[in-house]
C-alpha positions as CSV (number, residue, x, y, z in Angstrom):
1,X,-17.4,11.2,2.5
2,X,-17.4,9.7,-0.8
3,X,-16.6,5.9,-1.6
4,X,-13.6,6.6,-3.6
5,X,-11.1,9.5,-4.4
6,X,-10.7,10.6,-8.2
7,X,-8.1,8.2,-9.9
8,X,-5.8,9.5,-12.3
9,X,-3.5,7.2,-14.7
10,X,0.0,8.4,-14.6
11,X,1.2,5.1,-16.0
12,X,-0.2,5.0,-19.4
13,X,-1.7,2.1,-20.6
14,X,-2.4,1.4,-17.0
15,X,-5.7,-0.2,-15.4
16,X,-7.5,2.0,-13.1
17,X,-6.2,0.3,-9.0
18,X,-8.3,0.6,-6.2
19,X,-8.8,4.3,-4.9
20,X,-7.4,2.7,-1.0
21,X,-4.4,0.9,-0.2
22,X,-4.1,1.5,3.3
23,X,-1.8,-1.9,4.4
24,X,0.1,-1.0,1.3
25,X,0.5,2.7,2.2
26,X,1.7,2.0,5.6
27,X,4.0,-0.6,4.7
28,X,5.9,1.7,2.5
29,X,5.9,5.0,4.6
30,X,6.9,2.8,7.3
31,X,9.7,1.5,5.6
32,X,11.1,4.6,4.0
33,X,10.8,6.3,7.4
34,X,12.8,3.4,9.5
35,X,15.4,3.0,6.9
36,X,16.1,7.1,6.3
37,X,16.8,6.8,9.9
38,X,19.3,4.1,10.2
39,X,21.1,6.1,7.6
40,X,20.6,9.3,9.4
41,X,21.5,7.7,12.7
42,X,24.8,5.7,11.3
43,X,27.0,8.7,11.5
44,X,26.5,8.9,15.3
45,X,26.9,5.2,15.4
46,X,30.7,4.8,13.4
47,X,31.9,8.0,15.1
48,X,34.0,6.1,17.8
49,X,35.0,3.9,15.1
50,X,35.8,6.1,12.3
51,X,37.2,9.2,13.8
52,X,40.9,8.0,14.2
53,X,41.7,6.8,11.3
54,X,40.0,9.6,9.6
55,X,41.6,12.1,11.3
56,X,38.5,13.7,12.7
57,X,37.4,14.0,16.3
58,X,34.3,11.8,17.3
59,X,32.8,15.0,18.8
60,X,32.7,16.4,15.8
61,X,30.0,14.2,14.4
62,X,27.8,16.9,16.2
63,X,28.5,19.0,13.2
64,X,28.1,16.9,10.4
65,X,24.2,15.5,12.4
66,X,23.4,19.8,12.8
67,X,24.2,19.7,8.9
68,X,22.2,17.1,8.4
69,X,19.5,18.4,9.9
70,X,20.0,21.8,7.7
71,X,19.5,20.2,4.7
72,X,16.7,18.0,5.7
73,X,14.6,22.1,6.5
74,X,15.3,22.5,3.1
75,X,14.6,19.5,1.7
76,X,11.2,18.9,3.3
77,X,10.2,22.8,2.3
78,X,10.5,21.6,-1.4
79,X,9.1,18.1,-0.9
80,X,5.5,18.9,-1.6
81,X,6.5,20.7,-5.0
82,X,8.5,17.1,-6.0
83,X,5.8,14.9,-4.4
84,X,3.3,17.0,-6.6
85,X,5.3,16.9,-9.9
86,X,6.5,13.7,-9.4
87,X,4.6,11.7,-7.2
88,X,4.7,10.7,-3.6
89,X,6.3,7.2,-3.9
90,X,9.1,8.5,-7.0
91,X,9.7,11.0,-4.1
92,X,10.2,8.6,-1.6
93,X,12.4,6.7,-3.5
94,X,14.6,9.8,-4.4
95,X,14.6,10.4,-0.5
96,X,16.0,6.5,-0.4
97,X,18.6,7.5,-3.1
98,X,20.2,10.2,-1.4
99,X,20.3,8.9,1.6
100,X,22.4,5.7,-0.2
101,X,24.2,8.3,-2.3
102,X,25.2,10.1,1.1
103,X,26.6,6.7,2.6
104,X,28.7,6.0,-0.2
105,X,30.1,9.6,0.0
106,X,30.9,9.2,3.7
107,X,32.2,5.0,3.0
108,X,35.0,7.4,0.7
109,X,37.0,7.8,4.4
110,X,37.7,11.9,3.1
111,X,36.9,14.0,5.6
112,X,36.3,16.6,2.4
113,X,33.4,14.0,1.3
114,X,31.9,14.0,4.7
115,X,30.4,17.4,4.1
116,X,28.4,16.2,1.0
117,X,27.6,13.2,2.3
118,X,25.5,14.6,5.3
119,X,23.6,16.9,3.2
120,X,22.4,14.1,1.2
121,X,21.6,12.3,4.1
122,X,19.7,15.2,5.4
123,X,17.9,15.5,1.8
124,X,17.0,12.0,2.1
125,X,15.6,12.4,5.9
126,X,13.6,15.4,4.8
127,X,12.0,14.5,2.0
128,X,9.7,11.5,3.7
129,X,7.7,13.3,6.2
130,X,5.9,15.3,2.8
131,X,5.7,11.8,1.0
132,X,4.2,10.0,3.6
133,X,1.8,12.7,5.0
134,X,0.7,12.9,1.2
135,X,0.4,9.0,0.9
136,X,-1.1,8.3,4.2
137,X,-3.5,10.9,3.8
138,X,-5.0,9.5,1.0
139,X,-5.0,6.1,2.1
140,X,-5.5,5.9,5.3
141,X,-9.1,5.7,6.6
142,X,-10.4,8.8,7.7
143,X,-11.5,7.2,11.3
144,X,-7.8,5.8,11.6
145,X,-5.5,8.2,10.7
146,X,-4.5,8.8,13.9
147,X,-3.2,5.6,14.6
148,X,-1.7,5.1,10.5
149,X,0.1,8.5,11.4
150,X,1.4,7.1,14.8
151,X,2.7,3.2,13.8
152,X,4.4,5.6,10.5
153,X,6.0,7.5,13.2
154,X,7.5,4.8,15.2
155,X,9.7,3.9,12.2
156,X,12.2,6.5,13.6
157,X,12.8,4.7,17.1
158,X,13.1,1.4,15.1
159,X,15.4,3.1,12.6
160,X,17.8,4.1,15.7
161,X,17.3,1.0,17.4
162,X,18.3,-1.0,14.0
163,X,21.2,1.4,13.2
164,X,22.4,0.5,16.6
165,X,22.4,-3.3,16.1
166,X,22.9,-2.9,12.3
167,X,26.7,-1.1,12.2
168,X,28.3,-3.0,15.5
169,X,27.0,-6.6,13.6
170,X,28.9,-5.8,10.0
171,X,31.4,-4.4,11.8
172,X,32.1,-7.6,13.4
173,X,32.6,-8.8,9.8
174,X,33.8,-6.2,7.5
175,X,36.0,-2.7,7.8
176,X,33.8,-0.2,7.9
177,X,34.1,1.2,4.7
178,X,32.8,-2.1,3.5
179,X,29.8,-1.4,6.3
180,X,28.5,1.6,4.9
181,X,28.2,0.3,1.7
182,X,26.5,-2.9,2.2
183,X,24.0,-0.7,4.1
184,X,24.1,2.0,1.0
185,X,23.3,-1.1,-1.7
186,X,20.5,-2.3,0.9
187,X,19.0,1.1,1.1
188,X,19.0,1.2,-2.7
189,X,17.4,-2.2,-3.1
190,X,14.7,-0.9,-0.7
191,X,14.2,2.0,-3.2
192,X,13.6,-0.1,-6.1
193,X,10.6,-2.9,-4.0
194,X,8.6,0.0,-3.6
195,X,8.8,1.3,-6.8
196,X,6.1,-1.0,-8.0
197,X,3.6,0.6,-5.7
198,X,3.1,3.4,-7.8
199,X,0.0,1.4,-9.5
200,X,-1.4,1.4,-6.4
201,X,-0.5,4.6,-4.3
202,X,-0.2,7.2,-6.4
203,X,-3.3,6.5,-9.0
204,X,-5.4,8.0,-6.1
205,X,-4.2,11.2,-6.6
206,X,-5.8,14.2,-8.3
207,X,-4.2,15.1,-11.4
208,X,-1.9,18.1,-10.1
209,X,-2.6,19.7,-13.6
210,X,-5.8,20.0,-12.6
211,X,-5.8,21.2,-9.1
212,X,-5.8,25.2,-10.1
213,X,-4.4,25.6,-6.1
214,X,-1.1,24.2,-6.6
215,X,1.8,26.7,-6.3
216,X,2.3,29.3,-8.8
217,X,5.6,28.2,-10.5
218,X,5.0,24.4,-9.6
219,X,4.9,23.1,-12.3
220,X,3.9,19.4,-13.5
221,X,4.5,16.9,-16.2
222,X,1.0,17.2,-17.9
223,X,0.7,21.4,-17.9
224,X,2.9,24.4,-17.8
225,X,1.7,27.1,-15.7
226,X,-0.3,29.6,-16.8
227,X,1.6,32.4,-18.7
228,X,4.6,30.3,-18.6
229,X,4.3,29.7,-22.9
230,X,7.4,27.8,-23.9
231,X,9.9,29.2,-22.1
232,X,12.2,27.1,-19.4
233,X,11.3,26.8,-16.0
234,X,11.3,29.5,-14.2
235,X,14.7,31.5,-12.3
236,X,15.9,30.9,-9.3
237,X,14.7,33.5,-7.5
238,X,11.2,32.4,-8.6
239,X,11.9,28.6,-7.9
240,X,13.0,29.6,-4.2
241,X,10.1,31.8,-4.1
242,X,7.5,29.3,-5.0
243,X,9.1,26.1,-3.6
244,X,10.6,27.1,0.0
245,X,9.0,30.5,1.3
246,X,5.5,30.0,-0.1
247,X,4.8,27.2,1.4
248,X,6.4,28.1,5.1
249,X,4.2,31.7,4.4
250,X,1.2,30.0,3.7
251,X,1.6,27.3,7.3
252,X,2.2,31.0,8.7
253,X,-0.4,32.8,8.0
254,X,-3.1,29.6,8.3
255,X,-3.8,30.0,12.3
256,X,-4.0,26.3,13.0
257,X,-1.3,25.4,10.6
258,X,1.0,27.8,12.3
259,X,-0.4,27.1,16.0
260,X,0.9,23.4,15.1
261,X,4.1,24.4,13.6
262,X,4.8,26.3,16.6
263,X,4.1,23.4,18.8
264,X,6.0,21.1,16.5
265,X,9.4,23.1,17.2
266,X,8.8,22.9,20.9
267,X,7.8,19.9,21.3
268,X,10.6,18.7,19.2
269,X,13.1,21.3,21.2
270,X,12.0,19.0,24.4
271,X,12.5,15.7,22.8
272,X,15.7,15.7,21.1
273,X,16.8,17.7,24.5
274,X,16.0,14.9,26.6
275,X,17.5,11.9,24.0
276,X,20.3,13.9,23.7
277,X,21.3,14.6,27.3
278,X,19.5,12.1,29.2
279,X,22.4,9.8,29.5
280,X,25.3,12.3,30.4
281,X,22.4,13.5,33.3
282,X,22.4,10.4,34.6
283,X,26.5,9.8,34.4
284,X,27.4,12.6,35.9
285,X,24.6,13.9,38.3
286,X,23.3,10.5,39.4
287,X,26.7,8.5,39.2
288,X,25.1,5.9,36.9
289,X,27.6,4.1,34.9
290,X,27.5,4.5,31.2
291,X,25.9,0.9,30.3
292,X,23.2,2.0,32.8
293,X,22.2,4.8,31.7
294,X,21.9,4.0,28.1
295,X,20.4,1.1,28.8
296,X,17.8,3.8,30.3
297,X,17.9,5.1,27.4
298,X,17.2,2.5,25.2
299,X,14.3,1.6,27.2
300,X,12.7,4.9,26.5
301,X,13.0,4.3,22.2
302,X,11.4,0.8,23.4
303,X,8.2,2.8,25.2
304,X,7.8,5.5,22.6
305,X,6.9,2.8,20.3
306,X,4.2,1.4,22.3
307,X,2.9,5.1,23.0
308,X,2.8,6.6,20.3
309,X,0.7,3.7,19.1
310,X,-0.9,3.9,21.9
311,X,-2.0,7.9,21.2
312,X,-3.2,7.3,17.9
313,X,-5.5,4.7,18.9
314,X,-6.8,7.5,21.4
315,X,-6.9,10.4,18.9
316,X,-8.9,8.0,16.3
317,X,-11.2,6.8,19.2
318,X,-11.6,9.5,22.2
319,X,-9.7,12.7,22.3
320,X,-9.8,14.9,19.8
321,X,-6.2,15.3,18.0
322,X,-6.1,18.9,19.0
323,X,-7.4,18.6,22.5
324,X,-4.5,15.3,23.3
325,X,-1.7,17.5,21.9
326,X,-2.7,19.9,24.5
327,X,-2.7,17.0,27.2
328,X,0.4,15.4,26.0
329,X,2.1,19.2,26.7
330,X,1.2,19.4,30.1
331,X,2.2,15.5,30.8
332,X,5.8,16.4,29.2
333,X,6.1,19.7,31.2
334,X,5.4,17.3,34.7
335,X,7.2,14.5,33.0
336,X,10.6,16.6,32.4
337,X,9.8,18.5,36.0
338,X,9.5,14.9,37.2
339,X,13.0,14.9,36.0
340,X,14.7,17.2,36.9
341,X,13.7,17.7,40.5
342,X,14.6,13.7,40.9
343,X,17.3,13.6,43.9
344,X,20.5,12.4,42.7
345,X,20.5,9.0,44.6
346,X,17.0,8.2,43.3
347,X,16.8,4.2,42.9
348,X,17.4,3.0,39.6
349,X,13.4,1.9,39.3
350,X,12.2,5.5,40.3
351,X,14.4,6.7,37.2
352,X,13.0,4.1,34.9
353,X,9.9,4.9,36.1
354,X,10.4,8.9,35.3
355,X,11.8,7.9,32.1
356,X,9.3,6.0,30.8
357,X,7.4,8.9,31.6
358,X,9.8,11.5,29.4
359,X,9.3,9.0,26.2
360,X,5.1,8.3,26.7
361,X,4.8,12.1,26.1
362,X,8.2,13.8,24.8
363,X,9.0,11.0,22.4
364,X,5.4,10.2,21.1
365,X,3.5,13.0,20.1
366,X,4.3,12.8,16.8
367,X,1.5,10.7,15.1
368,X,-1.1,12.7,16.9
369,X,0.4,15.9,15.2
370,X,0.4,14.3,11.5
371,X,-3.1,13.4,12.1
372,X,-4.2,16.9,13.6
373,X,-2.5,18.3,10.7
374,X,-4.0,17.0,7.7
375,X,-7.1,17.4,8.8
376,X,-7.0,21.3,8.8
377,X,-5.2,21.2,4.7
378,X,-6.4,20.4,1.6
379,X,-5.8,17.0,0.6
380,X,-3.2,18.2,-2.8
381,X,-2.0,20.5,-0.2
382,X,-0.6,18.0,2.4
383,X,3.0,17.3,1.0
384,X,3.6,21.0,0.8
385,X,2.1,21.5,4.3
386,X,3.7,18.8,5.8
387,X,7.2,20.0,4.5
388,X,7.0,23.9,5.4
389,X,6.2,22.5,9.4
390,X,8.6,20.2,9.2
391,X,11.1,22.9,8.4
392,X,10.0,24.5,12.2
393,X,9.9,21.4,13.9
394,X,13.8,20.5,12.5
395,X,14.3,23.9,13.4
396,X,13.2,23.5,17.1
397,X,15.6,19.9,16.8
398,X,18.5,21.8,15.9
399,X,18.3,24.9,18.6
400,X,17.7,22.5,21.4
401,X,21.1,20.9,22.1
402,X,22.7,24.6,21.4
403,X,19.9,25.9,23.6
404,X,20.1,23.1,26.3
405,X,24.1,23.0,26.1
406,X,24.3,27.0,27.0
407,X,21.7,26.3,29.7
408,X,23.9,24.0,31.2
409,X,27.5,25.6,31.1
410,X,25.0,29.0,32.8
411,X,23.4,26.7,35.4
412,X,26.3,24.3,35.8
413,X,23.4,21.8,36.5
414,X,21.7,19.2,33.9
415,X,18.3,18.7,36.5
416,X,18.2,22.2,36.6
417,X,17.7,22.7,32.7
418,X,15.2,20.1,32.4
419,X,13.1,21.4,35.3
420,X,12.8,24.7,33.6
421,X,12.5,23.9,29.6
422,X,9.4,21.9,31.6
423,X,7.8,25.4,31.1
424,X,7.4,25.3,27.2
425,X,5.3,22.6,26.5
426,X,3.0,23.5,29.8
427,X,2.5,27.0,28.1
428,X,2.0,25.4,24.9
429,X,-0.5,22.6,26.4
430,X,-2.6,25.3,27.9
431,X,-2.9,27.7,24.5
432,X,-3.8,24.0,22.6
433,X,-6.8,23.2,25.3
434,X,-7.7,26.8,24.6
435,X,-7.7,26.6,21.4
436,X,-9.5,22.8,21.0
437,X,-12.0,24.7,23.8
438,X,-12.8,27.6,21.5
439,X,-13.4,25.4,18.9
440,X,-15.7,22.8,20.7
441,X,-17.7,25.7,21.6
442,X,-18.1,27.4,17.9
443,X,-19.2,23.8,16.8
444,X,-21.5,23.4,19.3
445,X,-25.5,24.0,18.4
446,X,-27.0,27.2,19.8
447,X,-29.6,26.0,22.4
């Protein structure tokens, strides 16, 4: 491993920074991440408030969250083309930007400007997974990045948990209108501290003129691409080529980027299945009342922060990324069988006990799959990468309430529907010990 990466001057005029800035790296992926998500969550958070006077139902916040999540595929498929052409912190700031720009759109009270203003937000939510991955991968030591990965990740329980304390305070204080806006100019004033850690973050990089494996059509600041001459960049049929179906082809036909994109959507199917329904389980098959059962809930945000900590210290240390992926499927499948096999007057404790469970596996994978992923992709490669399986795991996000919801009104039962999704992520644990088996073995000296 060498001492330092190649540095490159993008400010001119510029000293040359140190090639590692690992407490400045996580500091600001941590930060985008946790505040994308209080915008992200907000929506879900006014809707009570909002949908009268607005002339919307609350329910339909559903819809405007599903679009959300549409533009943030998108988004995060052309997030390693703007992290390479522009950098990985002006990227994360853009992210920051929309997101504000989406609030202020939605603070308008027009249920026209609701439309826009969840796209943005979902442009802003997709675009830091590719900056981050890009950043942390550079910064963050190679023995740690399991555990950089995992404290990055727990930026989006803390992001719900602050939207959730955030709105209900200001709007103690203010209309809402007034709300959304204090929290847009905060967002925006995050954007602009971390702009100064350019100097630091992104002189690391490799000049992306000089990295003959970028995409064909990406181009940079420094140098056309080849054959391009003088002419403007190129049509939109070759920008949509180049920026979002290249990238997802390429995760595709990588075997273990597309074994992990594949995992990513079901595991993420699982885990926004469970935060989504968890409460209305225990309402109205358990006859919890509401405040117990979100406070349920919220204890589960409060353990999947531990835990995923928790795994990345373990994939950094003991278990091989791969290999505790595997583990972690086969803990969620008996976690969510745990579940939904729990008789209806289980005590209180037993349910906080299974529920814990659901969040130590369901909710906490995700820094262990950042990790396992960078390691198989080259390092000017990772943004891209990083966006195209993010596009499959949003995708697995989006089909599991639709999924999980047409379960239910077949089955009639919520337990029953989360004792059988238990059968993804067991099938998916299994192929992932395979496949860490298989490789163990091919690594291992011929006696």
């Amino acid at each position: 491993m060498p001492a330092a990466a190649p540095v490159r001057s993008p400010l001119p005029g510029t000293p040359a920074a140190p090639a590692l800035a690992p407490f400045t790296a996580l500091s600001v992926t941590l930060s985008v991440q946790m505040i994308a998500t209080v915008a992200m969550t907000s929506p879900s958070v006014l809707a009570p408030v909002i949908a009268g006077e607005i002339g919307v139902g609350a329910q339909h916040v559903g819809w405007l969250v599903s679009l959300a999540y549409l533009a943030a595929m998108l988004s995060g498929l052309n997030g390693g083309w703007l992290a390479l052409r522009h950098g990985s912190v002006r990227t994360s700031q853009g992210a920051l930007a929309a997101s504000a720009g989406g609030m202020c759109l939605m603070a308008a009270g027009h249920p026209l400007l609701l439309l826009p203003g969840a796209l943005l937000l979902g442009v802003g939510y997709g675009l830091t997974n590719p900056a981050a991955a890009d950043i942390l991968s550079r910064h963050a030591p190679p023995a740690r990045r399991g555990l950089f990965f995992s404290i990055k990740q727990t930026g989006v329980p803390l992001g719900v948990a602050l939207a959730g304390l955030a709105m209900p305070a200001l709007l103690a204080l203010m209309r809402w209108p007034s709300a959304v806006l204090v929290l847009a100019a905060a967002i925006t004033l995050a954007a602009l501290t971390i702009g100064p850690t350019r100097r630091r973050l992104e002189l690391a990089q490799e000049p992306a003129a000089a990295t003959n494996q970028a995409p064909a059509g990406a181009g940079n600041s420094n140098q056309a691409p080849e054959g391009a001459g003088d002419s403007a960049a190129p049509g939109f049929v070759e920008s949509l080529r180049t920026r979002l179906i290249a990238p997802l082809r390429e995760v595709m036909a990588f075997p273990p980027t597309r074994q992990l994109a594949i995992t990513s959507l079901i595991y993420a199917l699982i885990q926004v299945s469970f935060l989504t329904f968890l409460v209305s389980m225990l309402k109205i098959e358990h006859h919890y009342t509401l405040a117990l059962a979100a406070s349920l809930l919220a204890a589960s945000q409060a353990a999947s922060v531990v835990a995923r900590i928790g795994w990345g210290h373990v994939a950094d240390r003991w278990v091989d990324p791969t290999r505790l992926l595997g583990m972690l499927g086969l803990a969620m499948a008996a976690s969510m069988l745990m579940l939904g096999l729990a008789p209806a007057d289980s005590p209180s404790i037993v349910m906080l006990g299974i529920t814990l469970a659901c969040a130590a596996t369901a909710v906490s994978w995700n820094g262990v799959y950042f990790a396992d992923l960078v390691r198989h992709v080259a390092p000017h490669k990772v943004a891209q990468t990083t966006g195209a399986t993010q596009f499959l795991t949003f995708l697995g996000g989006m089909s599991g309430t639709a999924i999980f919801a047409g379960l239910v009104s077949l089955s009639g039962s919520y337990s029953a529907v989360f004792a059988g999704l238990a059968l993804l992520p067991a099938i998916t644990g299994v192929v992932l010990l395979a496949a860490s088996r298989r490789k163990t073995a091919l690594s291992s000296p011929a006696r």
